[in-house]
VOVOKE-980693 format. One record per residue (C-alpha): residue number from 1; x, y, z. Coordinates in Angstrom, 1 decimal. Example, Ala and Ser with C-alpha at 12.3 -4.5 7.8 and 13.67 -1.06 7.14 Angstrom:
BEGIN
NODE num     px     py     pz
NODE   1   12.3   -4.5    7.8
NODE   2   13.7   -1.1    7.1
//
This chain:
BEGIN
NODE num     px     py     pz
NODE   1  -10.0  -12.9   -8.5
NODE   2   -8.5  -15.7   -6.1
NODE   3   -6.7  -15.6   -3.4
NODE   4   -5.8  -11.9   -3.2
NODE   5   -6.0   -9.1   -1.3
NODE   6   -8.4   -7.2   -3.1
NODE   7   -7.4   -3.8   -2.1
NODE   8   -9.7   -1.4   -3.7
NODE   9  -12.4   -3.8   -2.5
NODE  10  -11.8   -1.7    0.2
NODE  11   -9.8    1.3   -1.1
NODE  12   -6.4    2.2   -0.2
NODE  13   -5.0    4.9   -2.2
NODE  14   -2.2    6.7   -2.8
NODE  15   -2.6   10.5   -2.6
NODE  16   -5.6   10.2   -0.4
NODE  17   -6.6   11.3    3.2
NODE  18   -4.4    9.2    6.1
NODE  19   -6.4    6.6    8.0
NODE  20   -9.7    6.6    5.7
NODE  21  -10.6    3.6    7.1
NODE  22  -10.4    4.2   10.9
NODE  23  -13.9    5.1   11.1
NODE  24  -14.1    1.7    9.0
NODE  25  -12.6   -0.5   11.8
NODE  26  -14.4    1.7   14.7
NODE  27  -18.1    0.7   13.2
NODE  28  -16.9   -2.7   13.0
NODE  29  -15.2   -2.7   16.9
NODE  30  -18.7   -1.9   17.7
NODE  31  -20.4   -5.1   17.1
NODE  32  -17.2   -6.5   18.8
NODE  33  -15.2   -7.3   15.0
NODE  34  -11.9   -6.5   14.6
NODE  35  -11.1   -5.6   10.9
NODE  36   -8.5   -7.3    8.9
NODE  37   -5.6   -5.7    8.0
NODE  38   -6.1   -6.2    4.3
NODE  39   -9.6   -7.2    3.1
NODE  40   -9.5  -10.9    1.4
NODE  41  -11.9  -13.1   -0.4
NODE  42  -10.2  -16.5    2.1
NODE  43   -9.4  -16.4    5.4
NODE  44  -12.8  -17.2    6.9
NODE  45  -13.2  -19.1   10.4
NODE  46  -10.6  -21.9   10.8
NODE  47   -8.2  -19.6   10.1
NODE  48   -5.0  -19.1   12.9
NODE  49   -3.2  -15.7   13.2
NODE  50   -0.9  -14.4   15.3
NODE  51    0.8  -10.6   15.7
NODE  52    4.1  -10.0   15.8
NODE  53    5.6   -7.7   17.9
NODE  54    4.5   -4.5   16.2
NODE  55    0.6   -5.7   16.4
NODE  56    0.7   -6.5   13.0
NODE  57   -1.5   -9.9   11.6
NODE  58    0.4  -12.4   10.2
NODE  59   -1.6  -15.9    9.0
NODE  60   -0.4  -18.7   10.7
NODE  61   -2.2  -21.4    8.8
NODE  62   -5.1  -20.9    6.6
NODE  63   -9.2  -21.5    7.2
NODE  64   -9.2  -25.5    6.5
NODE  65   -5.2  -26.4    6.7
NODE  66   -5.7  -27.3   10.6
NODE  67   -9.9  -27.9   10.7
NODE  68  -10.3  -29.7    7.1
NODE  69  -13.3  -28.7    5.4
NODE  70  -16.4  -30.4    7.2
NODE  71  -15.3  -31.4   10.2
NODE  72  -16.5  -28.7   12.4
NODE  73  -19.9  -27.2   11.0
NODE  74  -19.8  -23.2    9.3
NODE  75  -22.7  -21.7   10.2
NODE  76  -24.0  -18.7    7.7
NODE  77  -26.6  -15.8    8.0
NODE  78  -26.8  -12.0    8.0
NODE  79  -26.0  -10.0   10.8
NODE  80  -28.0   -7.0   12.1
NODE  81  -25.2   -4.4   11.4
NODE  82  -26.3   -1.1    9.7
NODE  83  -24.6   -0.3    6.4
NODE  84  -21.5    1.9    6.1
NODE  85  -20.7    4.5    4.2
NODE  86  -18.1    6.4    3.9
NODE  87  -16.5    9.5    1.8
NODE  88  -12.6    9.1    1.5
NODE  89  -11.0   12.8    0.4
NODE  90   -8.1   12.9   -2.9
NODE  91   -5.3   14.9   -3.9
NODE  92   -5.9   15.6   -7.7
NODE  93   -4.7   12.7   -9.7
NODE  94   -4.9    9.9   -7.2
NODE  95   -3.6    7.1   -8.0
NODE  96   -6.0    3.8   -7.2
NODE  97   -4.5    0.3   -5.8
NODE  98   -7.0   -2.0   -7.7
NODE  99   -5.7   -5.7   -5.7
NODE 100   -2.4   -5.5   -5.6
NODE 101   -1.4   -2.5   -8.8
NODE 102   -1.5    0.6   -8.3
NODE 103   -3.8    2.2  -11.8
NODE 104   -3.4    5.9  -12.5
NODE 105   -7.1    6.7  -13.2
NODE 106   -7.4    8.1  -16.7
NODE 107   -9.5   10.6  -18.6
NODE 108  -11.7   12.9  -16.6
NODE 109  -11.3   10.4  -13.7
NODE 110   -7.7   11.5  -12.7
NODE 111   -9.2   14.3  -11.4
NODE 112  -11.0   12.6   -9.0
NODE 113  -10.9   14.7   -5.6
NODE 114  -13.1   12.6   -3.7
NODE 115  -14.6    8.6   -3.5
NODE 116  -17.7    7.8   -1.7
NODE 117  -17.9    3.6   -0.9
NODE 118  -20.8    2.2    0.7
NODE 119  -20.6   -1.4    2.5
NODE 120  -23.1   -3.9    3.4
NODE 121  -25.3   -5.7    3.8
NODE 122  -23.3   -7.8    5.3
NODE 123  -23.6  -11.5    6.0
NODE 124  -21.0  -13.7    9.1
NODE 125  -20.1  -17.2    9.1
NODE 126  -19.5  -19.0   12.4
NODE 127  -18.0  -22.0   14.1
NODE 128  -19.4  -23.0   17.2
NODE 129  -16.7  -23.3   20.4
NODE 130  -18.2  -25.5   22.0
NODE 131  -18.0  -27.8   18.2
NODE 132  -14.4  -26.7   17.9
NODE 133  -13.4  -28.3   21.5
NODE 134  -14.9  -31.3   20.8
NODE 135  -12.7  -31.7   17.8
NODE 136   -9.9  -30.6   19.2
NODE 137  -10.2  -33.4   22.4
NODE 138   -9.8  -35.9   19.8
NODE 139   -7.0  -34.1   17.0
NODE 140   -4.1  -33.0   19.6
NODE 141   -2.0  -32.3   16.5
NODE 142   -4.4  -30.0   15.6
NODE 143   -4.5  -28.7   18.7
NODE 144   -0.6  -28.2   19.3
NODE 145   -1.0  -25.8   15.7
NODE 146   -2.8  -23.3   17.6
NODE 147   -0.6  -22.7   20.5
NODE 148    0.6  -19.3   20.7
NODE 149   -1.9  -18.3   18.1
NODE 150   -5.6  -17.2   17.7
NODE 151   -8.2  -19.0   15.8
NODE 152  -11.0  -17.2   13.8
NODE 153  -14.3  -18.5   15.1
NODE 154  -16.8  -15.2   13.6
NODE 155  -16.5  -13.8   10.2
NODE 156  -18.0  -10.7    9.0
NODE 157  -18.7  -10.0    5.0
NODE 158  -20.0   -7.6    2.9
NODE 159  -21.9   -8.8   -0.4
NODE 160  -21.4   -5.6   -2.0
NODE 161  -19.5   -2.7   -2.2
NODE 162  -20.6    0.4   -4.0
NODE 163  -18.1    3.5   -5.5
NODE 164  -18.7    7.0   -6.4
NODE 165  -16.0    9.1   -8.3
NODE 166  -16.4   12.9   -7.5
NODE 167  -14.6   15.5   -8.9
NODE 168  -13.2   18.8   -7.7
NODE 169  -16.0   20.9   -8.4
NODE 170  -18.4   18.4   -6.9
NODE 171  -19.8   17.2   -9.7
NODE 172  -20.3   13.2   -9.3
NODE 173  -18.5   11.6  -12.4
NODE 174  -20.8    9.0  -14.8
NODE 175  -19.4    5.8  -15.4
NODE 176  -20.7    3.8  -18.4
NODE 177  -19.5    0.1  -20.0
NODE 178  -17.4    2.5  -22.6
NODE 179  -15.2    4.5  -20.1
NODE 180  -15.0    1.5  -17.2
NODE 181  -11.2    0.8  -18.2
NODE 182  -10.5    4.3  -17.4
NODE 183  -11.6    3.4  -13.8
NODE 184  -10.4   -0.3  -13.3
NODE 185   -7.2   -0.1  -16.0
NODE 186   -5.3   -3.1  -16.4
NODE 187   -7.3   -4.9  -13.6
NODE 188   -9.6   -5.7  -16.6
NODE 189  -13.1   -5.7  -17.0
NODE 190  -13.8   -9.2  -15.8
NODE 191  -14.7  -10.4  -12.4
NODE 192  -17.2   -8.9  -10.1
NODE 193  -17.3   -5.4  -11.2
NODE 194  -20.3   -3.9  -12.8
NODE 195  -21.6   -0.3  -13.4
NODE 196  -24.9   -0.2  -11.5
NODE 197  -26.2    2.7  -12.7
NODE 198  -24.4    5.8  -14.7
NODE 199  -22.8    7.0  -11.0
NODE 200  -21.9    4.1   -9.5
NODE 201  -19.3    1.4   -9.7
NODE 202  -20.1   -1.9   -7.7
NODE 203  -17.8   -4.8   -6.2
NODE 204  -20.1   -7.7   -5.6
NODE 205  -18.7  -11.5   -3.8
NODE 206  -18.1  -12.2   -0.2
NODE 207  -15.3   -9.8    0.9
NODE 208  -14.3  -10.8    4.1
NODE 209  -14.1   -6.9    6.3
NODE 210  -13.5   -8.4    9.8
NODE 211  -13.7  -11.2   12.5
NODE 212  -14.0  -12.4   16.4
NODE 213  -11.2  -14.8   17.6
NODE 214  -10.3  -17.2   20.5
NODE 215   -7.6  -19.0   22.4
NODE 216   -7.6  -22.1   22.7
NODE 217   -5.9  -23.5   25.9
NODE 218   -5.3  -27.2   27.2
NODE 219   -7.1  -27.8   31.3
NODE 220   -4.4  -28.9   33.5
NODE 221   -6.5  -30.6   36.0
NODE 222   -9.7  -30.9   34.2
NODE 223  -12.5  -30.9   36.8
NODE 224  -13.5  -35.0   35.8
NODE 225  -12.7  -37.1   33.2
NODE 226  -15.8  -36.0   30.9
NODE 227  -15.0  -32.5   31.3
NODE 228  -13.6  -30.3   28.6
NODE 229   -9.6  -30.8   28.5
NODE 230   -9.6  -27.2   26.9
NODE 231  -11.0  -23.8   27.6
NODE 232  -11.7  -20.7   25.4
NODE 233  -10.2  -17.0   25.7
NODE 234  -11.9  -14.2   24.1
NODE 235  -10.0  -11.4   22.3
NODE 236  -11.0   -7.8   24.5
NODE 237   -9.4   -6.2   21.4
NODE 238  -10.8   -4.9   17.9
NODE 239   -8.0   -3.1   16.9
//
């Protein structure tokens, strides 16, 4: 799918309960992850943000613009964070932002009253610090980039995420190869969607949820010449 928010990836809808994710972005605060504000397939460590004055995120240069591909190691492994689940409640005929279009679900799914997703298991990639202030002591152009900003040193992913369609009596909807464009519409039936079994809809690629980031700031009396000229600050927030 690209570069794009893939916003059912981790469902945002329209006519559904306020703040369905906030329980979301508290299991992810604690393993110490802030969630991103939109869940992306880019954007993995490397990447510099910043927040404007409303505590929004706003990309300040993506993952490889300021540390080019290679030249600080991305380490990759699983993480011992449990799955999530999670059961998001509808108004009748919800309609479904699939990336970045809103699809009115059709057929017996537009009376979808609630969604059930399950996440995980997820996987992180890392950068070490210690590796990124070496660079930096020898790329001070690289280094003035992430003044005033944050760099991403800890990814977290999911490999999969699962979907359940359940209607207003409870009954949980069946979703075969035949009546998938009724669910995903003019998103198409390519990609990384598949029905995994007659209830379930699944998402599978690396869908970046949340991360860990650092300030980077120049020493002004480093202690001797072969100490670090830089030192890190660790963000106290997951929000």
């Amino acid at each position: 799918m690209g570069k794009k928010f893939l916003l059912l990836a981790i469902l945002l809808f329209t006519g559904c309960a306020p703040h369905g994710l906030e329980p979301l972005r508290e299991h992810l605060a604690s393993f110490g992850y802030a969630m991103f504000e939109a869940p992306r397939d880019f954007n993995g460590p490397g990447t510099i943000i910043r927040f404007d004055e409303e505590g929004v995120e706003r990309i300040v240069a993506h993952a490889g613009e300021v540390l080019p591909n290679g030249t600080v190691k991305i380490i990759k492994g699983t993480v011992k964070i449990p799955d999530y689940g999670k059961t998001v409640l509808c108004e009748l005929k919800a309609g479904v932002y699939f990336v970045k279009a809103p699809v009115q679900l059709k057929g017996e799914y537009q009376n979808v009253h609630e969604i059930k997703m399950h996440f995980g298991p997820f996987e992180n990639e890392v950068i070490s610090e210690w590796a990124l202030i070496a660079w930096l002591e020898n790329n001070q152009e690289a280094y003035q980039r992430l003044q005033n900003g944050w760099i991403i040193t800890d990814t977290l992913k999911s490999t999969t995420i699962d979907y359940q369609f359940i209607s207003a009596s409870g009954t949980t909807l069946k979703i075969t190869l035949d009546k998938l464009p009724d669910v995903l519409g003019s998103v198409g039936l390519e990609g990384q969607w598949k029905v995994k079994d007659e209830y379930t809809l699944q998402y599978t690629g690396s869908l970046y949820l949340g991360y860990k980031r650092v300030r980077v700031t120049e020493l002004a009396s480093p202690s001797s010449e072969d100490a670090p000229q830089f030192e890190i600050e660790r963000a106290n927030s997951f929000k």
